[in-house]
N, CA, C, O and CB atoms as a CASP TS submission, in Angstrom:
PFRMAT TS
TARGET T0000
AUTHOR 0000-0000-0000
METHOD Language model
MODEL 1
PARENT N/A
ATOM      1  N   UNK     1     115.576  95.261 153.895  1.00  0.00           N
ATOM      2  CA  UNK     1     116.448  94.687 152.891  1.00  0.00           C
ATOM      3  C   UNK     1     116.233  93.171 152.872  1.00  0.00           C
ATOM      4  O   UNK     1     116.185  92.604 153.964  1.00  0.00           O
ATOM      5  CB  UNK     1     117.940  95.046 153.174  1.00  0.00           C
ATOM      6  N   UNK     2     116.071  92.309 151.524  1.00  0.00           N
ATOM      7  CA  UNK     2     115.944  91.372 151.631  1.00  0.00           C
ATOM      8  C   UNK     2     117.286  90.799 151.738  1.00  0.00           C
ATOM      9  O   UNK     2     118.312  91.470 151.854  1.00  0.00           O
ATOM     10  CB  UNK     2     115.169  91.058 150.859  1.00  0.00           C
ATOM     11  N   UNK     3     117.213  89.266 151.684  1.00  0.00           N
ATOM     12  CA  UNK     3     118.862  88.291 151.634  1.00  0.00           C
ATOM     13  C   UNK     3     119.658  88.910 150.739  1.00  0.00           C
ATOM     14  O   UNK     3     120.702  89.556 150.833  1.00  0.00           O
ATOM     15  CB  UNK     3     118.841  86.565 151.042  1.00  0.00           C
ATOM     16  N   UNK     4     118.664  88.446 149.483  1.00  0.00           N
ATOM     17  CA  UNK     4     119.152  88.731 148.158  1.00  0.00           C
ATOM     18  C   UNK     4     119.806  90.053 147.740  1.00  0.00           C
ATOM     19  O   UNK     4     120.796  90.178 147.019  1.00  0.00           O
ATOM     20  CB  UNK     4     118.125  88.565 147.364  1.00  0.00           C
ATOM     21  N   UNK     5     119.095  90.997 148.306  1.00  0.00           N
ATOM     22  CA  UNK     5     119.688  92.544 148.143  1.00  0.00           C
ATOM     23  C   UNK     5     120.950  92.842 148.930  1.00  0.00           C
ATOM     24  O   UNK     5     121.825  93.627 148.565  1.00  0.00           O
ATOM     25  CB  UNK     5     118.604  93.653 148.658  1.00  0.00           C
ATOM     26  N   UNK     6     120.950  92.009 150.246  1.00  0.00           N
ATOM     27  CA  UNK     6     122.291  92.277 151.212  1.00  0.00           C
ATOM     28  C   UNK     6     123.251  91.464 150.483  1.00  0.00           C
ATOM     29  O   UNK     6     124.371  91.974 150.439  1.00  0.00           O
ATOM     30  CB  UNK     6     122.189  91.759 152.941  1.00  0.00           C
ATOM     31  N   UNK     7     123.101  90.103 149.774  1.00  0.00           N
ATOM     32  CA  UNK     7     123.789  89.522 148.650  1.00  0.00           C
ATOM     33  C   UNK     7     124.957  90.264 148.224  1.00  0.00           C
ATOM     34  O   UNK     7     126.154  90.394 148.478  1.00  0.00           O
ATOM     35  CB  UNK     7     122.918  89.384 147.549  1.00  0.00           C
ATOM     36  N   UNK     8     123.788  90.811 147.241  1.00  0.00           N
ATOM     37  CA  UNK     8     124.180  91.764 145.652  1.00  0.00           C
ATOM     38  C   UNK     8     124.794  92.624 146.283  1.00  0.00           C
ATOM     39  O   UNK     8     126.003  92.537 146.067  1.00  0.00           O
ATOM     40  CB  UNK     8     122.924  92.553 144.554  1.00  0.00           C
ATOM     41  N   UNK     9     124.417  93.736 147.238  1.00  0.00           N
ATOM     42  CA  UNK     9     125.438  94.885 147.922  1.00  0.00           C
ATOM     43  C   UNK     9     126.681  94.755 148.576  1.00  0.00           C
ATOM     44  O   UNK     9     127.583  95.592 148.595  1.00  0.00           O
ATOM     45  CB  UNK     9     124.856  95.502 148.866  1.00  0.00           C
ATOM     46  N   UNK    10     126.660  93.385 149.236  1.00  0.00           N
ATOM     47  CA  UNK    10     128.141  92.949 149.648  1.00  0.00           C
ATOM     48  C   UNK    10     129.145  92.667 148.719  1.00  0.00           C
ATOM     49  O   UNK    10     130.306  93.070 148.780  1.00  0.00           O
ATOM     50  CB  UNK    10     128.136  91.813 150.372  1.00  0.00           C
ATOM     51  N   UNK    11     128.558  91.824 147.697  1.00  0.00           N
ATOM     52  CA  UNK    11     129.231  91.603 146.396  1.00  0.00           C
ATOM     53  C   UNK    11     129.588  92.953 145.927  1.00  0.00           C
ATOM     54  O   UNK    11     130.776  92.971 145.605  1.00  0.00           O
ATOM     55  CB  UNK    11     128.336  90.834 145.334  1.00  0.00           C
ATOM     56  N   UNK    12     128.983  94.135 145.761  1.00  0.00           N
ATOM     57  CA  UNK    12     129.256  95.523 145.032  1.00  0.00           C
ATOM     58  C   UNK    12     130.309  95.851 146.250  1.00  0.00           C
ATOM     59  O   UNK    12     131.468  95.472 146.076  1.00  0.00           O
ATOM     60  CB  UNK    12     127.716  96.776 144.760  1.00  0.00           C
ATOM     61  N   UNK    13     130.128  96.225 146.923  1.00  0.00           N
ATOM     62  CA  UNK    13     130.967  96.689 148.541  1.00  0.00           C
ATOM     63  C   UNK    13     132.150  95.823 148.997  1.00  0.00           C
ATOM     64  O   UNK    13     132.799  96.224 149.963  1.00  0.00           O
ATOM     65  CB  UNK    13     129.863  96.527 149.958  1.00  0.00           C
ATOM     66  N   UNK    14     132.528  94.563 148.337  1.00  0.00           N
ATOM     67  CA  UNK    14     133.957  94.315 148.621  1.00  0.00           C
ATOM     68  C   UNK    14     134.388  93.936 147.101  1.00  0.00           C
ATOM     69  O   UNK    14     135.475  93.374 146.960  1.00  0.00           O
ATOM     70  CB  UNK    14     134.253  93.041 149.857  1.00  0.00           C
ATOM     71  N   UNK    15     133.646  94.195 146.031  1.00  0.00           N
ATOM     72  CA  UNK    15     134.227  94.421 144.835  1.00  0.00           C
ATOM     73  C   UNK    15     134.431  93.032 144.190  1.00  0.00           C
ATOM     74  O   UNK    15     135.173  92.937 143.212  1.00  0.00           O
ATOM     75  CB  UNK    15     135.499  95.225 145.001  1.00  0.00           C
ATOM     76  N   UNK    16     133.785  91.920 144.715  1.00  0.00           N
ATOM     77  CA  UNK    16     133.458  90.728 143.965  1.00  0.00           C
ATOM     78  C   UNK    16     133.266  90.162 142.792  1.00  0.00           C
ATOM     79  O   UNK    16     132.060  90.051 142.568  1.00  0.00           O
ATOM     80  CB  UNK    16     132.808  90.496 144.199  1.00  0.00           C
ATOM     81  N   UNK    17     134.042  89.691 141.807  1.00  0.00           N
ATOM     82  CA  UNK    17     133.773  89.358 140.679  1.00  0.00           C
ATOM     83  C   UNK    17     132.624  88.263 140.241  1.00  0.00           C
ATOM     84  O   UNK    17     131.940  88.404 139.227  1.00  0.00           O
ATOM     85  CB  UNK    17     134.875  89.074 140.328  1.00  0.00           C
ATOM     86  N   UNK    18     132.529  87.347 140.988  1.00  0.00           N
ATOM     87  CA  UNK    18     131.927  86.556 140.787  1.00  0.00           C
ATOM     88  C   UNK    18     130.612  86.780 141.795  1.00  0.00           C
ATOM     89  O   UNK    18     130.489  87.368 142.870  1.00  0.00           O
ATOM     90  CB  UNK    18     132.735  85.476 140.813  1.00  0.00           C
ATOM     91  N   UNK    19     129.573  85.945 140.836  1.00  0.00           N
ATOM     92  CA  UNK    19     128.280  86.248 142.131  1.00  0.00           C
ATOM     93  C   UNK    19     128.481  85.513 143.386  1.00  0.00           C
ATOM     94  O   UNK    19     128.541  84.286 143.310  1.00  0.00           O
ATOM     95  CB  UNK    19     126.662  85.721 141.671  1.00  0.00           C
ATOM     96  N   UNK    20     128.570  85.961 144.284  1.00  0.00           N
ATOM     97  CA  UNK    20     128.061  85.172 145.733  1.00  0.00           C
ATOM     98  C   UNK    20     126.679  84.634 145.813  1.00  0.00           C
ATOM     99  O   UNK    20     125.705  85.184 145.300  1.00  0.00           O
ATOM    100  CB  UNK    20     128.101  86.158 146.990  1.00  0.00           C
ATOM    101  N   UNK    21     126.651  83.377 146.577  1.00  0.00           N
ATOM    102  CA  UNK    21     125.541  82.845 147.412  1.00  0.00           C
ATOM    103  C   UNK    21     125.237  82.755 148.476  1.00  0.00           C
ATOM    104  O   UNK    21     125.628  83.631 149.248  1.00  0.00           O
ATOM    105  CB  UNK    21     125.362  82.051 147.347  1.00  0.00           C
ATOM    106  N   UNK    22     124.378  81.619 148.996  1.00  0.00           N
ATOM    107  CA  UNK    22     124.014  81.695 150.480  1.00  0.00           C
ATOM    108  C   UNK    22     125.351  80.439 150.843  1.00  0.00           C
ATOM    109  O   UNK    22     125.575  80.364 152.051  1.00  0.00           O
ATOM    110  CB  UNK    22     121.984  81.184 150.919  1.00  0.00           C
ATOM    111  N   UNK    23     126.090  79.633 150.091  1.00  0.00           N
ATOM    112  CA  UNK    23     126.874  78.877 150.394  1.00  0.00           C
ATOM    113  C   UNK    23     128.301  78.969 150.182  1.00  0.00           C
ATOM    114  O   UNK    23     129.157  78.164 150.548  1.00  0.00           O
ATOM    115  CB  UNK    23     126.471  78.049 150.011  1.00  0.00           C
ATOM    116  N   UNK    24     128.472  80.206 149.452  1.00  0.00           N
ATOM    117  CA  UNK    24     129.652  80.961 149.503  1.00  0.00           C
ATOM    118  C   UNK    24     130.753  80.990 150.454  1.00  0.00           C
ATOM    119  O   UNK    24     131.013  81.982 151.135  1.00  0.00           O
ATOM    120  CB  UNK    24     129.310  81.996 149.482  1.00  0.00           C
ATOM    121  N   UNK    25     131.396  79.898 150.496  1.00  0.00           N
ATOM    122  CA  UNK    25     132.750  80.615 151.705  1.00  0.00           C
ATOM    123  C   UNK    25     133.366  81.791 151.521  1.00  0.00           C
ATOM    124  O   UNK    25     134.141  81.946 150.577  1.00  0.00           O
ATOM    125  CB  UNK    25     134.091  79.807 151.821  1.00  0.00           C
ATOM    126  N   UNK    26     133.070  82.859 152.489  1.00  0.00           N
ATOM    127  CA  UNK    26     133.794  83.961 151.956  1.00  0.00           C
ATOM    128  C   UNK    26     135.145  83.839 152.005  1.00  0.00           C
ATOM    129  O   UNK    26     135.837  84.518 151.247  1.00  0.00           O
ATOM    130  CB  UNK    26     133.481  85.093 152.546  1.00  0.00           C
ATOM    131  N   UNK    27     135.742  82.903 152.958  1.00  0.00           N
ATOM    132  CA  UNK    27     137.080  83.334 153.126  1.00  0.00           C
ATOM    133  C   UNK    27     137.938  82.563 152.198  1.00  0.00           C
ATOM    134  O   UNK    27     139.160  82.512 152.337  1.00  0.00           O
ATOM    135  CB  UNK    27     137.535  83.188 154.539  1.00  0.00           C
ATOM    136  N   UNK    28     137.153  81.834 151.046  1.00  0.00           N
ATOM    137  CA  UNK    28     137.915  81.223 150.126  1.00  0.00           C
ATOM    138  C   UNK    28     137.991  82.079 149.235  1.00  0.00           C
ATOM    139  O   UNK    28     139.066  81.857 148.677  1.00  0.00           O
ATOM    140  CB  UNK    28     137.530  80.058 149.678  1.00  0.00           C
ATOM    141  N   UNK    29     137.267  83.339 148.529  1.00  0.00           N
ATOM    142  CA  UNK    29     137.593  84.625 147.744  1.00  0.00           C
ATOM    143  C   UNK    29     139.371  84.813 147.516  1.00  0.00           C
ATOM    144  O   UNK    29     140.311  85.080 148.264  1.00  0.00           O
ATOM    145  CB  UNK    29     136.901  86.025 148.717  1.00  0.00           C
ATOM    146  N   UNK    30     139.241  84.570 146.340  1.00  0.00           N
ATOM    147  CA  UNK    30     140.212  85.210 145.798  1.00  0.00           C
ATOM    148  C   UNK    30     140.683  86.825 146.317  1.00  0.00           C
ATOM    149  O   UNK    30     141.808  87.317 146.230  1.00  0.00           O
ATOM    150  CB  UNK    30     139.806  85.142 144.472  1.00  0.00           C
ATOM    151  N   UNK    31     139.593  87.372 146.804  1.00  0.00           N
ATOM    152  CA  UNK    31     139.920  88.837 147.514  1.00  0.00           C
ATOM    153  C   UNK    31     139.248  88.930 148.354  1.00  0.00           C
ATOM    154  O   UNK    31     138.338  89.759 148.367  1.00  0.00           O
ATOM    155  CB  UNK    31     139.791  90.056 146.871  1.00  0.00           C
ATOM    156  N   UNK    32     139.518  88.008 149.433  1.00  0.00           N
ATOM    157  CA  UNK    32     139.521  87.998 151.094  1.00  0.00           C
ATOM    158  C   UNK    32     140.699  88.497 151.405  1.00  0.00           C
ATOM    159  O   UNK    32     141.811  88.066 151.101  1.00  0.00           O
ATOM    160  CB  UNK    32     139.371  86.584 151.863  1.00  0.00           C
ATOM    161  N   UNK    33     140.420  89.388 151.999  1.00  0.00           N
ATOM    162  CA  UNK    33     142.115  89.500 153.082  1.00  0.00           C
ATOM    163  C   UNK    33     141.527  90.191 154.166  1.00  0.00           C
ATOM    164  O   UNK    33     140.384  89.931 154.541  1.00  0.00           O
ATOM    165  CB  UNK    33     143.761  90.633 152.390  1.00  0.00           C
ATOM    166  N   UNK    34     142.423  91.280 154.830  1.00  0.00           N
ATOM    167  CA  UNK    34     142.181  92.079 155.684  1.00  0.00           C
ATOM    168  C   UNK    34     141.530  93.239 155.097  1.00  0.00           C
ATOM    169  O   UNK    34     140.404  93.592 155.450  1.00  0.00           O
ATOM    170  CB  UNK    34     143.245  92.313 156.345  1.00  0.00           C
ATOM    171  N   UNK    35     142.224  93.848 154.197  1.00  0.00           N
ATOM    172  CA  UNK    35     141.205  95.314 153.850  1.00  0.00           C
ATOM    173  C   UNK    35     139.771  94.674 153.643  1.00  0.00           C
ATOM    174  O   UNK    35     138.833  95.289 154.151  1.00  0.00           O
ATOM    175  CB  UNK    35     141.708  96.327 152.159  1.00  0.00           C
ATOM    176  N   UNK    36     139.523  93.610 153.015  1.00  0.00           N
ATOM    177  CA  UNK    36     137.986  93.204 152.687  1.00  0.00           C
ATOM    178  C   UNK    36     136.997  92.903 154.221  1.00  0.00           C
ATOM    179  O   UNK    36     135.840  93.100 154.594  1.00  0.00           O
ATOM    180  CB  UNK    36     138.068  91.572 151.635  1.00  0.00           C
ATOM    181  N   UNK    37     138.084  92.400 154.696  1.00  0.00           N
ATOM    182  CA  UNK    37     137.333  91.763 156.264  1.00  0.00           C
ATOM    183  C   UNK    37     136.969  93.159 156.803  1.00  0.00           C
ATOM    184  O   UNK    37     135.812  93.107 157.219  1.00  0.00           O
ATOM    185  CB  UNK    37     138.580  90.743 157.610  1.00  0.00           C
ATOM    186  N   UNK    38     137.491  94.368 156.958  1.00  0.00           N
ATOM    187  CA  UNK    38     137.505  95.538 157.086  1.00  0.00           C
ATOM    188  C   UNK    38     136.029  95.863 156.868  1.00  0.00           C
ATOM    189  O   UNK    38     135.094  95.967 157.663  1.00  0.00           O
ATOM    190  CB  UNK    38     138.485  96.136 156.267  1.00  0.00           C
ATOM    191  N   UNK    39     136.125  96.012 155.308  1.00  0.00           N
ATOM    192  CA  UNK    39     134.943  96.492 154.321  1.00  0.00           C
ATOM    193  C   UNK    39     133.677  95.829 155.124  1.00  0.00           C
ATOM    194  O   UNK    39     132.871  96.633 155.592  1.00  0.00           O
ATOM    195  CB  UNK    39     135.113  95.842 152.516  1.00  0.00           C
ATOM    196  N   UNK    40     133.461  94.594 155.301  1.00  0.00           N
ATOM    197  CA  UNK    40     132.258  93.776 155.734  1.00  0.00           C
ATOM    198  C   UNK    40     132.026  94.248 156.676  1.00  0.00           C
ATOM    199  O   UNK    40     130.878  94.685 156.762  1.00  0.00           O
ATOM    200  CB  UNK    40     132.268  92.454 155.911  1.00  0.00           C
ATOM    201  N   UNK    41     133.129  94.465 158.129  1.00  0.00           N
ATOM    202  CA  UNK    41     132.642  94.493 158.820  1.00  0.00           C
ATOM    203  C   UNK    41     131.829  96.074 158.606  1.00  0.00           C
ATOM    204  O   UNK    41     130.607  96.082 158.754  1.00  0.00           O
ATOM    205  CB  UNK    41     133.446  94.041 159.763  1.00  0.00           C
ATOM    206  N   UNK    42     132.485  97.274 158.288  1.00  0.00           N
ATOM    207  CA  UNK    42     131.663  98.283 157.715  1.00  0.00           C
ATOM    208  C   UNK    42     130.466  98.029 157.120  1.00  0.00           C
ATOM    209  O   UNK    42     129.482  98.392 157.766  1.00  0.00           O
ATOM    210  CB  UNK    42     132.278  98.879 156.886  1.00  0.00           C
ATOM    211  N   UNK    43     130.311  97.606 156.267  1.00  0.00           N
ATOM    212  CA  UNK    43     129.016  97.367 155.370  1.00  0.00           C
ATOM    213  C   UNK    43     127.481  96.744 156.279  1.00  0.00           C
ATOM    214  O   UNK    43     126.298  97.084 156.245  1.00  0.00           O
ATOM    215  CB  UNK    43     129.563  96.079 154.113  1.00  0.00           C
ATOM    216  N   UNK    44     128.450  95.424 157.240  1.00  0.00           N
ATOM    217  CA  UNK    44     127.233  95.540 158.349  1.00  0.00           C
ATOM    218  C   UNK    44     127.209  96.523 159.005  1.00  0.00           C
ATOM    219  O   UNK    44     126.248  97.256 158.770  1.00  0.00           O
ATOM    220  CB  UNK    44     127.146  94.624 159.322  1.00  0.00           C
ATOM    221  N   UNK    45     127.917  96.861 159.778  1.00  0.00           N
ATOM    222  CA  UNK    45     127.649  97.655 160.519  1.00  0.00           C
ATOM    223  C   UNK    45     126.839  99.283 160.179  1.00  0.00           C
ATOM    224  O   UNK    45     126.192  99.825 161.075  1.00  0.00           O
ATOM    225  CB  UNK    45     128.795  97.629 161.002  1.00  0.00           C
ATOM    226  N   UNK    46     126.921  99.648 159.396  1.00  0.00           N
ATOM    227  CA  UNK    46     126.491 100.631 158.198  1.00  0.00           C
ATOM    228  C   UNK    46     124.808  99.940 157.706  1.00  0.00           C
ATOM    229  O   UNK    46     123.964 100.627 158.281  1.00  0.00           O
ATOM    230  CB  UNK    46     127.919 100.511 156.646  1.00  0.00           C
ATOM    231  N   UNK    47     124.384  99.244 157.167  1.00  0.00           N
ATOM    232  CA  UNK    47     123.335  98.494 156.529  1.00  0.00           C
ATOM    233  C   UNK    47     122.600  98.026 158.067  1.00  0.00           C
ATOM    234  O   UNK    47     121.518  98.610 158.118  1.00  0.00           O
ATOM    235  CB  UNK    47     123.981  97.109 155.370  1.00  0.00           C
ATOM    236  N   UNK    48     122.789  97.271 159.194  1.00  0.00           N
ATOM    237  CA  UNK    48     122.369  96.975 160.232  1.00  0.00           C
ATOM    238  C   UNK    48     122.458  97.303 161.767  1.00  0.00           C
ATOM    239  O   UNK    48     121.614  96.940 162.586  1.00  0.00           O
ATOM    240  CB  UNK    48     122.545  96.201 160.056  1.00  0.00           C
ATOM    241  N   UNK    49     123.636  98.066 162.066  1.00  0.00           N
ATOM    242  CA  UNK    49     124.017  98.706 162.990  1.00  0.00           C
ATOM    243  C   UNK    49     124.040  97.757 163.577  1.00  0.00           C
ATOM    244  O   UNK    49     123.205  97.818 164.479  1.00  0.00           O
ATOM    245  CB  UNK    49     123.493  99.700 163.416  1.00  0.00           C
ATOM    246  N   UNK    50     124.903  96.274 163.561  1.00  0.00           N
ATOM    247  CA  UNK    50     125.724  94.934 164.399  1.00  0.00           C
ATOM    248  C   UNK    50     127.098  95.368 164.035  1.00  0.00           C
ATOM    249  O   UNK    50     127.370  95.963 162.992  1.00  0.00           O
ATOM    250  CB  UNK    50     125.374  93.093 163.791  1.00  0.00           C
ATOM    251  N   UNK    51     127.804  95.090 164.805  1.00  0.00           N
ATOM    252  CA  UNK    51     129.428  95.065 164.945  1.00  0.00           C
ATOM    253  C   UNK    51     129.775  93.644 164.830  1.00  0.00           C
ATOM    254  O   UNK    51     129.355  92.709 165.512  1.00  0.00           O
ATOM    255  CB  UNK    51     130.046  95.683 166.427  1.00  0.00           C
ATOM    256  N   UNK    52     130.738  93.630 163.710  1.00  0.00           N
ATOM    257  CA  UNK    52     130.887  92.417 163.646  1.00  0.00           C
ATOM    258  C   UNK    52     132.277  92.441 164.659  1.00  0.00           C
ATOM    259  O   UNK    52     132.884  93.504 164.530  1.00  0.00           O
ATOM    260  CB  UNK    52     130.936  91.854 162.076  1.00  0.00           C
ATOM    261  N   UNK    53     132.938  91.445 165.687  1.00  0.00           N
ATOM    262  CA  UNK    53     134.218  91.264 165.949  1.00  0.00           C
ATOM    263  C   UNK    53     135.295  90.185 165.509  1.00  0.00           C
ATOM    264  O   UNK    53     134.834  89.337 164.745  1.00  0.00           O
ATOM    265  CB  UNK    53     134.151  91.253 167.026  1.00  0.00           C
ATOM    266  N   UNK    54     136.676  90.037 165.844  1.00  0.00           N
ATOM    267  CA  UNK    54     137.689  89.713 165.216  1.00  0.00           C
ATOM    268  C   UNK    54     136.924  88.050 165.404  1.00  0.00           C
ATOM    269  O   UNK    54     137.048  87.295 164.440  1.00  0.00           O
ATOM    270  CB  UNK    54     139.322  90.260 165.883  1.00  0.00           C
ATOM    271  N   UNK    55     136.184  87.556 166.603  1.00  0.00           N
ATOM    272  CA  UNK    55     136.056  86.025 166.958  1.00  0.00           C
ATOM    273  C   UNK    55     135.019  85.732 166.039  1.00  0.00           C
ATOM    274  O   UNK    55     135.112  84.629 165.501  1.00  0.00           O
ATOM    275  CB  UNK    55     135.663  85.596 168.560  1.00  0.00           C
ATOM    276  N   UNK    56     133.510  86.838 165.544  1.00  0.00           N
ATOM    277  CA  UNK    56     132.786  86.752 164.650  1.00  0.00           C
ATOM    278  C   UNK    56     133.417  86.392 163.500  1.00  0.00           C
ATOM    279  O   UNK    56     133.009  85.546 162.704  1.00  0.00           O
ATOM    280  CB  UNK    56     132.162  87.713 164.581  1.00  0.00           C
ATOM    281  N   UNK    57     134.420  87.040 163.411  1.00  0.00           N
ATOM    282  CA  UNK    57     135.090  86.604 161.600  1.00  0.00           C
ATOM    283  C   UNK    57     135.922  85.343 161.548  1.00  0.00           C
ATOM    284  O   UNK    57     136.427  84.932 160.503  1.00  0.00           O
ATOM    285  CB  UNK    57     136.339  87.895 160.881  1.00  0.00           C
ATOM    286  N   UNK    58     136.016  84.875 162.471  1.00  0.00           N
ATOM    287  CA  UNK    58     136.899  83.353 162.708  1.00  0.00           C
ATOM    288  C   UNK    58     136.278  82.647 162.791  1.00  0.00           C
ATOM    289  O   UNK    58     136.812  81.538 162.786  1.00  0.00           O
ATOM    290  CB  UNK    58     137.712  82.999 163.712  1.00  0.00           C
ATOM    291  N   UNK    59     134.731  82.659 162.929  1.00  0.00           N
ATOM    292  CA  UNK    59     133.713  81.795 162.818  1.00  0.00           C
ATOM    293  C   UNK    59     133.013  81.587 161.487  1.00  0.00           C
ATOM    294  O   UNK    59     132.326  80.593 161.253  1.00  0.00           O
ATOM    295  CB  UNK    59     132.856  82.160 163.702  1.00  0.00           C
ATOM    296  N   UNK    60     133.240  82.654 160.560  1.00  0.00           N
ATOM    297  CA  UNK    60     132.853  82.891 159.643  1.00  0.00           C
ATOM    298  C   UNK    60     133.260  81.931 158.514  1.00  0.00           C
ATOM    299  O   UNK    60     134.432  81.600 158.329  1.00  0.00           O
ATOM    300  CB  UNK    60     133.082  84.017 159.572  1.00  0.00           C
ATOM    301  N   UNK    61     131.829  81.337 157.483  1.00  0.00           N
ATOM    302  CA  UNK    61     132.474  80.882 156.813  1.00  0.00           C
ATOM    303  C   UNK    61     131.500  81.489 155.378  1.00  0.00           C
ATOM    304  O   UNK    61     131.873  82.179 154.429  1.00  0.00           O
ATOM    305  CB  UNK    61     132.749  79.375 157.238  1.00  0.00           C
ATOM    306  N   UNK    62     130.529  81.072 155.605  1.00  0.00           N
ATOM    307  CA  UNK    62     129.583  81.089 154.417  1.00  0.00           C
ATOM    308  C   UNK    62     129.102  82.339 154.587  1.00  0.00           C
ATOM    309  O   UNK    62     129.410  83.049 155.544  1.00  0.00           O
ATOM    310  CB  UNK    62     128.440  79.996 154.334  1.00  0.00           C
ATOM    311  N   UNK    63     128.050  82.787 153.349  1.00  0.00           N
ATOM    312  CA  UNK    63     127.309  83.985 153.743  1.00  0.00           C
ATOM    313  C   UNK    63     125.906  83.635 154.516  1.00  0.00           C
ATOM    314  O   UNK    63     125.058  84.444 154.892  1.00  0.00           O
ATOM    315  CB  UNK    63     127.026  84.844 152.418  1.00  0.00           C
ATOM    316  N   UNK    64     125.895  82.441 154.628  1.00  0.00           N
ATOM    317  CA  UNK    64     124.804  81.784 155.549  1.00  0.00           C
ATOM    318  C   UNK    64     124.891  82.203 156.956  1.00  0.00           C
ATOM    319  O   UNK    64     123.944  82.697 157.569  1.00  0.00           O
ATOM    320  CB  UNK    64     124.901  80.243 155.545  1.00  0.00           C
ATOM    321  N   UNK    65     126.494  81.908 157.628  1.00  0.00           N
ATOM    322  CA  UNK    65     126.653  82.077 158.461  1.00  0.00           C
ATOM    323  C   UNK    65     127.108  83.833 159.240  1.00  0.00           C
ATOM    324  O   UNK    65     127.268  84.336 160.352  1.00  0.00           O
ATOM    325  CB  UNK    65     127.272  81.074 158.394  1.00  0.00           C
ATOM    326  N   UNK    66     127.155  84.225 157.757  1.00  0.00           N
ATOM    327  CA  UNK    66     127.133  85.731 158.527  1.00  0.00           C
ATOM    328  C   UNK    66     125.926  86.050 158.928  1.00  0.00           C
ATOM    329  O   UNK    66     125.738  86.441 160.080  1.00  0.00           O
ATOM    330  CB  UNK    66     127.565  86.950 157.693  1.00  0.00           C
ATOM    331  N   UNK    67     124.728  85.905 157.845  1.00  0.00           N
ATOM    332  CA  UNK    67     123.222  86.214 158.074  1.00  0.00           C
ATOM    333  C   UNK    67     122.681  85.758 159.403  1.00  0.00           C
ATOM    334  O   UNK    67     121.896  86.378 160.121  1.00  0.00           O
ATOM    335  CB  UNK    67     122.359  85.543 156.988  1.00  0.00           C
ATOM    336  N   UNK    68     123.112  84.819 159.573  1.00  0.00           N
ATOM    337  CA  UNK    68     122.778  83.938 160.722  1.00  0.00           C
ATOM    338  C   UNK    68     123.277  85.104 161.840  1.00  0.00           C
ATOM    339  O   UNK    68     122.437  85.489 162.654  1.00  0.00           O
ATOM    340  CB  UNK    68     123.674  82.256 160.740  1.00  0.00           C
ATOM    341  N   UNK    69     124.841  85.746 161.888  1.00  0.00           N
ATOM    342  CA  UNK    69     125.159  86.148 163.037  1.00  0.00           C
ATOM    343  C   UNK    69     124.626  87.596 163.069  1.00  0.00           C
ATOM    344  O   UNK    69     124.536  88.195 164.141  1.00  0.00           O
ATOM    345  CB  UNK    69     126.590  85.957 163.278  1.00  0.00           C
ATOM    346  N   UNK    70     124.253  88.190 161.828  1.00  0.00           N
ATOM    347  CA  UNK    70     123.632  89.811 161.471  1.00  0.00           C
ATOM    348  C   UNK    70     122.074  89.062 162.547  1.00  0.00           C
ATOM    349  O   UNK    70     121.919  89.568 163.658  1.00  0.00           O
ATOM    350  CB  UNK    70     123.261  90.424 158.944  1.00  0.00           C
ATOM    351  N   UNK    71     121.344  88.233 162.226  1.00  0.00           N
ATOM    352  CA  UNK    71     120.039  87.967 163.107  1.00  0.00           C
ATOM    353  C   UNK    71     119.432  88.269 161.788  1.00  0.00           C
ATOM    354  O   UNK    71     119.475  89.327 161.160  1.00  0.00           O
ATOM    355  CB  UNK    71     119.576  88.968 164.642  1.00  0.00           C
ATOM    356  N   UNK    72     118.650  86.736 161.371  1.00  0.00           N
ATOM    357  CA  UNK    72     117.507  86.578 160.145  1.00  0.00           C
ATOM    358  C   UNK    72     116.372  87.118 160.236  1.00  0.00           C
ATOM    359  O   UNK    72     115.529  87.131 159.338  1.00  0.00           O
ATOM    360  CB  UNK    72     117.094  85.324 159.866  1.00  0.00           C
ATOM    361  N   UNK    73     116.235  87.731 161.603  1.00  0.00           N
ATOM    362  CA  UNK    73     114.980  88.349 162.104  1.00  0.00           C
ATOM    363  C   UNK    73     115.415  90.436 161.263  1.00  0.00           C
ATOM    364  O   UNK    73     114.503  91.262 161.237  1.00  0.00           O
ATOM    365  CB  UNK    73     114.944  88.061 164.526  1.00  0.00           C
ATOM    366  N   UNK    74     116.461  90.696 160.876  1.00  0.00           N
ATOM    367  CA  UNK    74     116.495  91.649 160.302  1.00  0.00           C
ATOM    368  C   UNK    74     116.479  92.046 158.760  1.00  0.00           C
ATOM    369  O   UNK    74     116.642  93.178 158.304  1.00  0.00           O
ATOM    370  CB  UNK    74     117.247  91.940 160.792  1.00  0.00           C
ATOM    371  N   UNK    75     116.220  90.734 157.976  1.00  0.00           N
ATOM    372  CA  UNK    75     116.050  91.274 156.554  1.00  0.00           C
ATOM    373  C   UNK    75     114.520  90.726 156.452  1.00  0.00           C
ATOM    374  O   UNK    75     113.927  90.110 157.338  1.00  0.00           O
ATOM    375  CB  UNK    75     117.267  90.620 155.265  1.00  0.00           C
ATOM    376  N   UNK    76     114.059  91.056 155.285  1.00  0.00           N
ATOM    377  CA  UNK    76     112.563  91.473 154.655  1.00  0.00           C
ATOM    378  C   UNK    76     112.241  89.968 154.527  1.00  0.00           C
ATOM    379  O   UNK    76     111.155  89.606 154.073  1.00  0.00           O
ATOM    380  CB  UNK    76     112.472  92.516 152.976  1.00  0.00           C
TER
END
C-alpha cells in the first residue's frame, strides 16, 4: 500500500469529509472523538498488523506522525 492509498482509506474508514494530508492534524477533525480513535486504531491494525496504544494516540498529531509510528519501511 502506498501513503497515498493508506490516505484515501483512512479518510473512507473514519468517514472524513474533507481530504486529508500528510499535515493533517487529525485530532483537530471535526469528527475526532473516541469512536473514530477506535476506528484508526482498527484500520491499522487490520491494514498493518501494529497496535496502536492509548500513549501512541496522545502523541499523535498529523498523519505524518502516525506513518511515522505504523514504520515508513511498510508502505510501497
Amino acid at each position: 500500500m502506498t501513503i497515498q492509498e493508506f490516505i484515501v482509506g483512512l479518510q473512507e474508514e473514519l468517514e472524513i469529509e474533507n481530504n486529508l494530508e500528510n499535515t493533517t492534524n487529525i485530532k483537530d477533525l471535526d469528527e475526532w472523538d473516541s469512536m473514530t480513535a477506535m476506528l484508526l486504531i482498527g484500520y491499522v491494525s487490520n491494514e498493518f498488523n501494529v497496535t496502536l496504544t492509548a500513549k501512541d494516540l496522545e502523541a499523535l498529531s498529523t498523519i505524518d506522525t502516525l506513518i511515522e509510528r505504523i514504520g515508513a519501511d511498510k508502505f510501497n
